[in-house]
N, C-alpha and C positions, 0 to 999 in steps of 0.2 A: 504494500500500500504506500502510495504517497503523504505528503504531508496535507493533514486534517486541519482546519479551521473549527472548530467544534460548531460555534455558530452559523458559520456555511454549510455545515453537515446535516444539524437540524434543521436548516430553511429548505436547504434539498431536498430532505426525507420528508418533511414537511408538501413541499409539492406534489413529488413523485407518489407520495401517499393518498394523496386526492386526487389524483389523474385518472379519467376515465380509460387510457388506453393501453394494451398490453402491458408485463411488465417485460417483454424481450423487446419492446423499441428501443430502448435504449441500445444494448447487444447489437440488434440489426443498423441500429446507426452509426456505430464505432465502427462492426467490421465493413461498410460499403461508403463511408465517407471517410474514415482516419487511415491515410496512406502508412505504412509500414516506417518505421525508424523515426513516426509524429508522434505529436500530443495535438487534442483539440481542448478547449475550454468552452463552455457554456456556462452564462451566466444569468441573473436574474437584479434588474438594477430596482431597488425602491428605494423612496424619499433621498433621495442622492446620494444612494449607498451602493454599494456590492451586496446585497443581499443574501445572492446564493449563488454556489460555484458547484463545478462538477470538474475537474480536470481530468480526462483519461488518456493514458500514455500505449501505442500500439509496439508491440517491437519486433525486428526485422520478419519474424515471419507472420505478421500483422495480429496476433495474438496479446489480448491485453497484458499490457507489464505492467500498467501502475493508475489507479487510481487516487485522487485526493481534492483539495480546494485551495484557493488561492489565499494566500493571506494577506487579509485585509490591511494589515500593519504595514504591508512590503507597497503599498501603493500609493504613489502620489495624489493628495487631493486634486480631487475633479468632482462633481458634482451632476454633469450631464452624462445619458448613455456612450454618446461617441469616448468622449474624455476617460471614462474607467473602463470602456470595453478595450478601448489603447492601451491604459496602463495595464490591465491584465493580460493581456498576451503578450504586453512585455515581461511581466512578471513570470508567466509562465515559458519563456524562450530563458530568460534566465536560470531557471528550475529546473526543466524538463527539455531543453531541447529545443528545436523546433516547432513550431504552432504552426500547425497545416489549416485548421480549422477555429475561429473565434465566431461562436453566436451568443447573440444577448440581447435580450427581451428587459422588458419594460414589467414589472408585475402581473397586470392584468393581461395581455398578451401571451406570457407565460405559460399562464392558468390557459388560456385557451390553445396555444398550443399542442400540451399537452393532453388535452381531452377532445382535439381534432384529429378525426379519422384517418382527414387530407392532410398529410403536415405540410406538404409544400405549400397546400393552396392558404393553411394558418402563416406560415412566415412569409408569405404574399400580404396576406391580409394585415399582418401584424407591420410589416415596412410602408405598409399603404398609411398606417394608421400615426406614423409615425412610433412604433415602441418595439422596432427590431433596430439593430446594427449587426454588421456580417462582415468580419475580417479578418482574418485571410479566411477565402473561400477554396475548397480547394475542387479543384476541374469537374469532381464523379458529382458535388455536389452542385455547381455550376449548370450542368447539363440536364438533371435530377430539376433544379427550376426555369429552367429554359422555357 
């Protein structure tokens, strides 16, 4: 396991616990969007926080190596989605590697997200809405919202 933010743990667990949708999307989104020898990070930003992190690390035979979350302490104040979804994939290229994948949701987008059937057609809706940021993308996932 990676390094834990306890409080990022419980906000995650906290979501993913209310999610109406499988519990292997997660699984199936690791292995067909997190390229081998990455890390992707998702996060969840409320009242101008990092609310909730997920960081998963893939390794060379694109098999999970590490899970954990971002710590909130390692990040420069920023208060907007763009500004802390920046700092945490900096944080997590410092940590982990390279960050093939950075998604990050707005609270309530989140929540929908993750209780949508369609995810693509949710992180459509949730960038329409303004409460997604997506950086670095990487190509399987590019094509996937094409």
């Amino acid at each position: 396991m990676g390094q834990v933010d306890d409080k990022q743990w419980a906000h995650a667990s906290q979501l993913l616990a209310a999610a109406q949708s499988p519990g292997n999307d997660l699984a199936k989104g690791v292995e067909a969007f997190v390229p081998r020898n990455s890390s992707a990070v998702v996060g969840v930003v409320h009242n101008g926080t990092l609310w909730a992190s997920l960081v998963v690390t893939a390794d060379g035979s694109g098999c999970l190596a590490a899970v954990g979350t971002v710590d909130p302490d390692g990040l420069e104040p920023s208060v907007d989605l763009a500004g802390i979804s920046s700092e945490a994939v900096h944080w997590v290229q410092g940590h982990y590697g390279r960050c093939s994948l950075g998604l990050f949701f707005d609270k309530p987008q989140a929540a929908a997200f993750l209780n949508a059937s369609d995810k693509a057609a949710a992180i459509r809706a949730a960038s329409t809405a303004g409460g997604l940021m997506l950086s670095p993308v990487p190509p399987a996932l590019a094509l996937a919202l094409a």
